[in-house]
N, C-alpha and C positions, 0 to 999 in steps of 0.2 A: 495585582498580577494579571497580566492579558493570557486571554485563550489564543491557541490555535486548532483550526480546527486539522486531522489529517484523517485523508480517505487513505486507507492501505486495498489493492486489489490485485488478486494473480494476474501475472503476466508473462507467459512462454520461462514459468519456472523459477520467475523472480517476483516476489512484490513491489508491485508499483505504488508510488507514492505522490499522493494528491496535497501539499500543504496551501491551506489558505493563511496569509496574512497579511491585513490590513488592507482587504479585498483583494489581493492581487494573490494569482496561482504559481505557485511554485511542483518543480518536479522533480523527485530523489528515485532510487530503489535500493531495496533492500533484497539479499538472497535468502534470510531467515529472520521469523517474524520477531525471535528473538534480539536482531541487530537494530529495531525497527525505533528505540527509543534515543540511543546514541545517535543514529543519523541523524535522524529529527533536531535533536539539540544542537548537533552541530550546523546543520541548516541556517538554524533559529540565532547562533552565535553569527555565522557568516553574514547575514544579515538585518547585524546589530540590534537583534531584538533583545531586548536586558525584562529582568523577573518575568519571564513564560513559562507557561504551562502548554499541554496540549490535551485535546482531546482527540480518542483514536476510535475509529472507525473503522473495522474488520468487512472487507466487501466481497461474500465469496462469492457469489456471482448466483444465478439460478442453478436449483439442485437439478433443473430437467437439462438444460445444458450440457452438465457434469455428467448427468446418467447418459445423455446422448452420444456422450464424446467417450466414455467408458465400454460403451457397446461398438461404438465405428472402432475404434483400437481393438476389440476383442475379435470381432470382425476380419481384422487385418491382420493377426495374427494367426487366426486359424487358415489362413488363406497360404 
C-alpha cells in the first residue's frame, strides 16, 4: 500500500488541503476536519491511485499568530 502524505491548514474558515503524491502537489479543501478523510480518498480515486493510505498532518499555524489575531478582533469589537 503507498502513503500519501496530506498537510491540512486553516484557511479564511475552511481547511486547506496540501496532498502530496508521487511528488507532485495536489490542492482540495475541506469545511470540517471531520470531511477531511472522504475528500482525500476521493482525490486519491480521481487520480487513480489504487491501495492508498494517507497520512494526515494537522497544521494549526503559530499559537502567537492565533493570540495576535484574537486580540486585533477583540480590539475591534470594543471599538
Amino acid at each position: 500500500m503507498s502513503k500519501t502524505h496530506v498537510r491540512a491548514f486553516r484557511d479564511h474558515g475552511w481547511w486547506g488541503l496540501e496532498l502530496t503524491v508521487n511528488g507532485e502537489i495536489y490542492h482540495s479543501q475541506a469545511r470540517r476536519l471531520n470531511e477531511i478523510s472522504e475528500i482525500v480518498a476521493d482525490a486519491l480515486n480521481l487520480l487513480n491511485v489504487e491501495n492508498h493510505g494517507f497520512d494526515l498532518v494537522i497544521d494549526v499555524g503559530s499559537t502567537a499568530e492565533t493570540i495576535a489575531q484574537a486580540k486585533k478582533l477583540s480590539r475591534q469589537a470594543h471599538e
